[in-house]
C-alpha positions in Angstrom: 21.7 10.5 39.3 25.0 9.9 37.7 25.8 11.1 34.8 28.2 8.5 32.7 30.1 9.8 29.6 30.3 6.0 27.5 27.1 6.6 26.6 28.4 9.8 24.1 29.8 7.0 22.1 28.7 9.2 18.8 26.3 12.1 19.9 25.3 15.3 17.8 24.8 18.4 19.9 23.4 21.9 18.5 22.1 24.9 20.6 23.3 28.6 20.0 26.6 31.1 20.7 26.6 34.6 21.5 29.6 36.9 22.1 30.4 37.6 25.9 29.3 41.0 27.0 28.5 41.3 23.3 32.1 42.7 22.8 33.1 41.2 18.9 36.3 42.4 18.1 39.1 40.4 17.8 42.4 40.0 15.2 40.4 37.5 13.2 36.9 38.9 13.2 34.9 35.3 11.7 31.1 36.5 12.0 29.3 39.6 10.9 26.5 38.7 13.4 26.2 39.3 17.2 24.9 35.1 17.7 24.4 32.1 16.2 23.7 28.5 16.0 26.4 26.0 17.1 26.5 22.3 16.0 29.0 19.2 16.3 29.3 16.2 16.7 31.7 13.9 19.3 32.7 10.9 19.7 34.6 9.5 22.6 36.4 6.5 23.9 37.9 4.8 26.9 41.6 6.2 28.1 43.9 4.4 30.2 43.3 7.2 32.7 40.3 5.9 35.1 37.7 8.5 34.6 39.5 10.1 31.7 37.9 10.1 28.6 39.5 10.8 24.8 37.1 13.2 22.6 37.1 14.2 19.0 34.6 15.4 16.3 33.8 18.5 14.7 32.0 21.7 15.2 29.9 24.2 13.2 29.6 27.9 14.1 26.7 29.3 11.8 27.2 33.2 11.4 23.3 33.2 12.5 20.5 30.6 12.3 20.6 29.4 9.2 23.0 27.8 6.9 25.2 30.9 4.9 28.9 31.3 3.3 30.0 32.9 7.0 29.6 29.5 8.7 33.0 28.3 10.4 33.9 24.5 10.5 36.4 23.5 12.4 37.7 20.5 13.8 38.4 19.4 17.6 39.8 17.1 20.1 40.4 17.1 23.7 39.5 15.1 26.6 36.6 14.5 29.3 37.2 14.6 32.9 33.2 12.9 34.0 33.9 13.0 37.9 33.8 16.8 37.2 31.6 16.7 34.1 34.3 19.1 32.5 34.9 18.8 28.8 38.3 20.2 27.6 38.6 20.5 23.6 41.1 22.0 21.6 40.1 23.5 17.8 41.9 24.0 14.9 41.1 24.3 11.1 39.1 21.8 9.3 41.4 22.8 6.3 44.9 22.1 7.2 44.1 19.5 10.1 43.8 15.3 9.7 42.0 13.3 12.6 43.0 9.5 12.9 40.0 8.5 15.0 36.6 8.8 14.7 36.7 9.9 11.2 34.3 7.5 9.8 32.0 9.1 12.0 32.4 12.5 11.2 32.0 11.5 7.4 28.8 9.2 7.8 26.6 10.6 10.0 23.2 11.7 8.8 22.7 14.9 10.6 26.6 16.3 9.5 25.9 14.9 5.9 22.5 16.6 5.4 23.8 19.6 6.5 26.6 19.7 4.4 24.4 18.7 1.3 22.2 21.4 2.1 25.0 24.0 2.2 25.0 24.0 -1.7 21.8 25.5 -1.8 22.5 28.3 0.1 25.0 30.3 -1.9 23.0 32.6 -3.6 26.0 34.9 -6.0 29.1 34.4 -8.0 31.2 36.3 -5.4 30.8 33.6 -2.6 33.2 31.5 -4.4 36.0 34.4 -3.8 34.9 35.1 -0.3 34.7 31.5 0.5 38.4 31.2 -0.7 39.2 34.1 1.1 37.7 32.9 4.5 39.5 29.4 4.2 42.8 31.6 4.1 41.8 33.8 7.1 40.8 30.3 9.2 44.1 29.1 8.2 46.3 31.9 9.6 43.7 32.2 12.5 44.2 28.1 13.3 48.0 28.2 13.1 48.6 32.2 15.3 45.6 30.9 18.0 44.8 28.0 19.9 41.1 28.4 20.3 40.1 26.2 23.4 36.4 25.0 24.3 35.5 24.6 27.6 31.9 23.3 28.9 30.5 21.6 32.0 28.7 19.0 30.8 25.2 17.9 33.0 22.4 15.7 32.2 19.0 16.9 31.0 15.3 15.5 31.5 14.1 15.1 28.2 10.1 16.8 27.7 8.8 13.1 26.8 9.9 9.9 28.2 10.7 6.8 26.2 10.9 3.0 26.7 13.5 0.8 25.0 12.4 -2.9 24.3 14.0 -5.2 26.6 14.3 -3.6 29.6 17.2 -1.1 28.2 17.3 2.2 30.1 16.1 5.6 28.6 18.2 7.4 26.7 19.9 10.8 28.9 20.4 13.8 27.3 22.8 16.2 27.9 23.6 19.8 28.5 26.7 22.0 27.9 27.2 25.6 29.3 30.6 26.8 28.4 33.4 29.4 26.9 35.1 29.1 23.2 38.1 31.6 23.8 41.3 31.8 22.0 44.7 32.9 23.9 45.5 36.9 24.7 47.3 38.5 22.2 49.9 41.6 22.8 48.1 44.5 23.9 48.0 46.6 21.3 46.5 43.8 18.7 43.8 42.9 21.5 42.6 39.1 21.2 43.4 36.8 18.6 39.3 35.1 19.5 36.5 37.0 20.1 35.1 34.8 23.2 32.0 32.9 22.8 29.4 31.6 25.4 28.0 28.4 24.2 24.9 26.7 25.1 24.1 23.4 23.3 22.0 20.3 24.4 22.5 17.1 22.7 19.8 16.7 19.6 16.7 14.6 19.4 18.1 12.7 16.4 14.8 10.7 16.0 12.5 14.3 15.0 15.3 14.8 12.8 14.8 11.6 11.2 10.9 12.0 11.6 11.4 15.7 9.3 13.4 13.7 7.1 10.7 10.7 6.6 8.2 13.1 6.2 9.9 14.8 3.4 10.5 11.6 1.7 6.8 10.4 1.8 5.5 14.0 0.3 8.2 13.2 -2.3 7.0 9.4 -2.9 2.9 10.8 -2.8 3.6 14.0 -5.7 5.4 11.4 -7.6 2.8 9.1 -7.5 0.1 11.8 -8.4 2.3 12.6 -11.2 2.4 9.2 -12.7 -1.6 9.9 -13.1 -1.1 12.9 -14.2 0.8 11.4 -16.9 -1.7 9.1 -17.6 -4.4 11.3 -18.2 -2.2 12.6 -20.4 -1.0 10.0 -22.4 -5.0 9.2 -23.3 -5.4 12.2 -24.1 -2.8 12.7 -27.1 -2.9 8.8 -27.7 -3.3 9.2 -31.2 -0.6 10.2 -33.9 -2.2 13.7 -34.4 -2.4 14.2 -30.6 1.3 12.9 -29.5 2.7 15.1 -32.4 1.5 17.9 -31.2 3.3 17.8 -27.9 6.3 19.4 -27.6 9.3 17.1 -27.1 11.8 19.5 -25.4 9.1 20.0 -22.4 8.4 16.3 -21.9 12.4 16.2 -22.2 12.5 18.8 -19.7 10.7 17.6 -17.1 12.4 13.9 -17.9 15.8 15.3 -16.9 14.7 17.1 -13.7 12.9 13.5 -12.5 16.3 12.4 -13.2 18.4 14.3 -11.3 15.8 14.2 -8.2 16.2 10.7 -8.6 19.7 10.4 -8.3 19.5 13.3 -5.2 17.4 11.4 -3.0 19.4 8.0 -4.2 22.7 9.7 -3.0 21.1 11.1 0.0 19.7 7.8 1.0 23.5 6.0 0.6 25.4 8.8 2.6 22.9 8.6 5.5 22.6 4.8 5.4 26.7 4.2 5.0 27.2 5.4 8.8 24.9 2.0 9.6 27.6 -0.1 8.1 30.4 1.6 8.8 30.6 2.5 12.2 28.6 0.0 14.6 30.6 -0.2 16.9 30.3 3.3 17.6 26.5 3.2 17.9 23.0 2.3 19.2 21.2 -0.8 17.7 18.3 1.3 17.5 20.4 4.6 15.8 21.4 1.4 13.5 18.0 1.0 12.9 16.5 4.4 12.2 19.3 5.3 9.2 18.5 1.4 8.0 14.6 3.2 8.1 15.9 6.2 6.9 17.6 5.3 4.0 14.5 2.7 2.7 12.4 5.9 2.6 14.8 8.1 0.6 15.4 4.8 -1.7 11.7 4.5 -1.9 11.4 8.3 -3.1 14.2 8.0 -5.4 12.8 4.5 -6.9 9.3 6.8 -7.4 11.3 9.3 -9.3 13.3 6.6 -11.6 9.6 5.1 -12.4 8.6 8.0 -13.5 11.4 9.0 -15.5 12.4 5.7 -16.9 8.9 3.9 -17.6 6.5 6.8 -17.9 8.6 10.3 -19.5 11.0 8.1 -21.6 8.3 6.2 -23.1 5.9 9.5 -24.1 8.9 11.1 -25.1 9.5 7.9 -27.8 6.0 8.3 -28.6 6.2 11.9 -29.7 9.5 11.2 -31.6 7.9 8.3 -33.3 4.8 10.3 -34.5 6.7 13.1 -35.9 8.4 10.4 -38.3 5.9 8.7 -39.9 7.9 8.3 -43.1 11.4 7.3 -41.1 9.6 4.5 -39.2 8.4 2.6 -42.2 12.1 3.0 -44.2 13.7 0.2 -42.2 15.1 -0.8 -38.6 18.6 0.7 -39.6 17.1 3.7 -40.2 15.3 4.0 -37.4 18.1 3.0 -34.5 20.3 5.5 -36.2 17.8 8.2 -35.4 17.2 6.4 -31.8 20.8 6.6 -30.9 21.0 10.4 -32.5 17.9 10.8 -29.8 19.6 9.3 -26.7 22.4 10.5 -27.3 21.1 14.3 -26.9 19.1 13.7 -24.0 22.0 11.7 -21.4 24.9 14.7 -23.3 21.9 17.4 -22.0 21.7 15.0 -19.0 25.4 14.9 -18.3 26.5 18.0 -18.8 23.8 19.9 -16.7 25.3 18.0 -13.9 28.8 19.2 -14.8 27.0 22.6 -15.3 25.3 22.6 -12.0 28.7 21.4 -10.0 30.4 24.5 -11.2 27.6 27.3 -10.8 26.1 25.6 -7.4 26.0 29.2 -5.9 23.9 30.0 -8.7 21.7 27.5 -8.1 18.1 29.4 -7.4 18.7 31.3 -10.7 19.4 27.7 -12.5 16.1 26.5 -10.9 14.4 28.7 -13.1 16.0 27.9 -15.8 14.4 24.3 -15.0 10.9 25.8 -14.2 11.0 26.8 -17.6 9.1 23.8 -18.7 5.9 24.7 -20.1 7.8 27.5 -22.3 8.4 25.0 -25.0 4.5 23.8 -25.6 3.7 27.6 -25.5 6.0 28.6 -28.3 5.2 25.4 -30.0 1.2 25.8 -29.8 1.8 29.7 -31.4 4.0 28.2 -34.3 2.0 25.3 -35.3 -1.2 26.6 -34.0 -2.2 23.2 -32.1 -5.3 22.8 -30.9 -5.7 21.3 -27.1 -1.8 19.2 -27.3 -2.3 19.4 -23.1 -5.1 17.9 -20.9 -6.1 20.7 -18.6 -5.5 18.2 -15.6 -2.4 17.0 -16.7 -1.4 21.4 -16.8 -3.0 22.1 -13.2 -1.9 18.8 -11.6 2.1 19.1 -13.0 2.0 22.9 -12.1 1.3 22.0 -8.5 3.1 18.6 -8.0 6.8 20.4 -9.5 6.2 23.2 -7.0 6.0 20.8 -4.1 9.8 20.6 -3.6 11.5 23.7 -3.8 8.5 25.4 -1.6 9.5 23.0 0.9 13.3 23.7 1.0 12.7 27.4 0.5 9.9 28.2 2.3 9.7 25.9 5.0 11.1 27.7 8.0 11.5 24.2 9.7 12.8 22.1 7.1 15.6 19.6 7.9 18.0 20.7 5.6 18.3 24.0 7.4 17.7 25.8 4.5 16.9 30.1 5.6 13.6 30.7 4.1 13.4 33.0 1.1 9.5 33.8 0.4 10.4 36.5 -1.9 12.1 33.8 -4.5 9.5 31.4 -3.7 6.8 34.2 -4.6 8.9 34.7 -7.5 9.2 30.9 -8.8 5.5 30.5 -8.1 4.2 33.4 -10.2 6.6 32.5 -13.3 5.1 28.7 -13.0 1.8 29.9 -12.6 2.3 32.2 -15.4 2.8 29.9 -17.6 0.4 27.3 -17.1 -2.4 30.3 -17.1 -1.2 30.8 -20.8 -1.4 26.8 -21.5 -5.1 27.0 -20.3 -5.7 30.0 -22.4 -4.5 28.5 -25.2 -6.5 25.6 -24.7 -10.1 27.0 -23.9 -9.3 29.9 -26.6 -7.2 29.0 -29.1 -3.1 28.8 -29.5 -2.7 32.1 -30.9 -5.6 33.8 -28.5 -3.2 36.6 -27.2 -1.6 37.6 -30.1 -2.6 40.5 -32.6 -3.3 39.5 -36.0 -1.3 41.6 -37.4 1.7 39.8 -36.3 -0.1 36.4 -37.5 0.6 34.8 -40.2 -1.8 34.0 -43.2 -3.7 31.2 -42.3 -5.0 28.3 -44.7 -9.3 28.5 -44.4 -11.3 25.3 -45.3 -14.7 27.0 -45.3 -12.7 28.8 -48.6 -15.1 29.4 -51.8 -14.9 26.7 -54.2 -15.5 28.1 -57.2 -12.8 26.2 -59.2 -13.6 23.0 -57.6 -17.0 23.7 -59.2 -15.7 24.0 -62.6 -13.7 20.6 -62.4 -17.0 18.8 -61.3 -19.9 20.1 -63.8 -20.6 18.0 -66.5 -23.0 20.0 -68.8 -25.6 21.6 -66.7 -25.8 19.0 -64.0 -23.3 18.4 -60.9 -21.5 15.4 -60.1 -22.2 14.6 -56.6 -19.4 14.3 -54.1 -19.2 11.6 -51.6 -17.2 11.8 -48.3 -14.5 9.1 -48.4 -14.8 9.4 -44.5 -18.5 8.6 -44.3 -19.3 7.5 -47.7 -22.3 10.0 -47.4 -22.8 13.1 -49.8 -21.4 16.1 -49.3 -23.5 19.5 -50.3 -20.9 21.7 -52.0 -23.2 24.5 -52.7 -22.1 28.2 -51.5 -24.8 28.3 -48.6 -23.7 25.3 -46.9 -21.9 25.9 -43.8 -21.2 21.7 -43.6 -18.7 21.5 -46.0 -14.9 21.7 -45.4 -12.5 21.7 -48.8 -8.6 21.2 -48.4 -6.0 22.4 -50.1 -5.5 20.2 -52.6 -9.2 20.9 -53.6 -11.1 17.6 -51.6 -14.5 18.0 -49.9 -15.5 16.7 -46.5 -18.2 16.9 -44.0 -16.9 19.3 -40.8 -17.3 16.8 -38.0 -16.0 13.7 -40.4 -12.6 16.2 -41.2 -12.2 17.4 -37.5 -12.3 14.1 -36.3 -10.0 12.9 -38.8 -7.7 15.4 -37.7 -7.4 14.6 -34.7 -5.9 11.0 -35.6 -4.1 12.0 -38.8 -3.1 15.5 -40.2 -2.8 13.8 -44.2 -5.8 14.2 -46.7 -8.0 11.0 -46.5 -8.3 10.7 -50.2 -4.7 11.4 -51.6 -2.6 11.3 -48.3 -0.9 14.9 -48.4 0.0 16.8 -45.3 -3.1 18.7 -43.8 -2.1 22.8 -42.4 -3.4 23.4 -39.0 -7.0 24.0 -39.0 
């Protein structure tokens, strides 16, 4: 079988690294860990030399398996000799170093960008910023004192599963490297300026990558779907002026800015992985072409679910809760009311913009800032105790939201075999969990027993009763020794005022009602039927 390099036209290899004889010490010690994962990429083209091949790309040393602030990136180039399957590369520091050819590559393809998206999410203090900095200054000096040289034999490799091409194109062959990454011998009293590494990579199944990432964008696509009825039921439930009022606008708000952002996330993810199909055809596969064309439909497709339901759905209820709060501003005029629109937009894209700004600058903070996010149902909690609301939230739309928010980061965090190579943290994902679930246990206690359930009355405040004693009412309404009956402006029926009846509800500005006609009529409008004043919660 022979083995013939022009196929490598843009290939991504990853396998693992270990330190020979498990000796580590060097001038420029790089990783704190014994062994690793290795990725790069190459691409490679035709030389003048017969048999001669020219190689460039750029490599990944992970200080372990998954991504951290210790990883080394580096950039190489070298050549190919495939008579003797040998591949010769030279490295030097992805900092200070500027490759001519290939670069489109490097920059555009899916498994390199993903990887370095992900990276963001893996700083986890402050500090990393300073030992980052510091790092980049140590690979500096180490890429301009040593000339760190990889050397592999390359062979060919039976893949576990065998796959047909349409039109009688041959299968794909996968290759195997076994080699050295060394750097040159140093005086002998400062040792070597590269801790040898033994390297064992094997060029990567791009299509399960692509499969992982397909998958995660049809779970996005489904939970946003689910939460667009979820939404729903909500919206029916507080569909009335009483009902949307009670809502509280900074969770909807909330929750409108984090659709946002996952909207442009998966938008930008699906342009970086789709540019390479555009960019750099020459270099590839039609059927490579193909699967980032796939690729980046199904991240547009999860980030067109997110815009819907930020856009149409959240934007809208948000308007709606705005609007019943003002009553009296919506009647005053249309001048009145855009100024008041604009003073609303303008909050929610200046919160919008500058938690992007906020979240660029603390990115290695950026579990801790996820909180701050999760924070949602806060809002209606504190809202519910103030105003003492009774049932604002459907208990569906509380469970269903809970669950559907919690889909993402439990994937990225949890997951030990996501495709963003992101190391599993149960412990924060415990932790994220219990402060969500927290909080939408206190939503449903507030809604099955009352706003203000778990809270002593001492601390409560005085509270208006309309089963009060109406003992002045009953002075304005004798005439002589007989009574005046009193009709319900709700249901036109009369009302019995007398002490014992339990049927009677009085508000404060001394007006009687039926219990079921004012609870109803509460629910729609919180203003007196007969002389329109604002109504305390009941």
């Amino acid at each position: 079988m022979h083995f013939m390099f022009e196929v490598w036209y843009a290939r991504a290899f990853a396998g693992t690294w270990s330190h020979r004889n498990g000796n580590f010490s060097s001038k420029f010690p790089v990783f704190q860990k014994s062994s690793g994962n290795i990725v790069f990429e190459l691409t490679s083209s035709l030389t003048d030399i017969r048999g001669v091949h020219y190689v460039q790309g750029e490599v990944v040393l992970r200080d372990g398996v998954y991504i951290s602030d210790g990883d080394l990136q580096m950039k190489m180039e070298g050549v190919y000799v495939w008579p003797f399957r040998q591949l010769r590369m030279v490295l030097s520091s992805a900092v200070d170093s500027e490759m001519n050819r290939g670069e489109v590559f490097i920059r555009s393809s899916p498994y390199h960008l993903l990887g370095m998206f992900s990276s963001q999410v893996a700083q986890d203090t402050p500090r990393n910023y300073h030992r980052s900095k510091r790092k980049t200054s140590r690979i500096m000096e180490m890429g301009k004192m040593c000339k760190i040289q990889l050397v592999t034999q390359v062979s060919p490799r039976v893949p576990d599963y065998k796959r047909e091409f349409a039109k009688g194109e041959h299968e794909r062959q996968f290759c195997e490297m076994r080699g050295l990454v060394e750097g040159p011998s140093m005086h002998e009293d400062q040792g070597e300026c590269f801790s040898p590494l033994v390297v064992n990579a094997t060029s990567v199944n791009v299509e399960l990558y692509y499969n992982k990432a397909v998958n995660y964008t049809l779970m996005v696509t489904f939970i946003s779907f689910l939460q667009v009825l979820f939404l729903i039921r909500q919206m029916e439930h507080s569909n009335t002026q009483s009902g949307a009022a009670k809502v509280s606008l900074m969770m909807i708000g909330q929750q409108a800015i984090m659709d946002a952002y996952l909207c442009l996330l998966h938008l930008t993810a699906g342009i970086l992985v789709g540019r390479g199909s555009y960019t750099i055809t020459a270099w590839k596969r039609r059927e490579e072409i193909n699967q980032e064309e796939s690729l980046f439909n199904t991240f547009a497709t999860a980030a067109f679910f997110k815009f819907v339901v930020f856009s149409i759905f959240e934007m809208r209820y948000l308007l709606a809760i705005w609007k019943s709060r003002r009553p009296v501003s919506s009647g005053e005029g249309w001048e009145t009311m855009r100024r008041e629109l604009s003073v609303l937009y303008s909050r929610f894209y200046g919160f919008l913009l500058s938690g992007i700004l906020i979240i660029y600058e603390l990115h290695s903070m950026l579990r801790y800032i996820l909180f701050l996010f999760y924070s949602f149902w806060i809002p209606q909690i504190v809202a519910n105790v103030v105003r003492d609301s009774r049932k604002p939230l459907h208990p569906h739309y509380i469970v269903g939201i809970t669950l559907t928010r919690l889909a993402i980061p439990l994937y990225a965090f949890a997951c030990p075999n996501n495709f963003m190579r992101i190391e599993p943290n149960l412990g924060w994902c415990l932790g994220l969990t219990t402060f969500l679930g927290a909080q939408a246990a206190i939503l449903l206690l507030q809604h099955f027993c009352g706003a203000r359930c778990f809270i002593p009355r001492q601390l409560l405040p005085e509270k208006y009763s309309y089963f009060r004693r109406v003992i002045r009412a009953n002075e304005h309404i004798e005439r002589g020794e007989e009574c005046t009956p009193i009709d319900c402006v709700i249901c036109m029926a009369a009302v019995d005022v007398s002490q014992r009846c339990n049927d009677c509800m009085v508000t404060p500005c001394d007006h009687f009602f039926h219990t079921g006609c004012l609870q109803r009529w509460m629910d729609i409008k919180m203003e007196c039927p007969t002389c329109r004043r604002p109504l305390p919660p009941m």
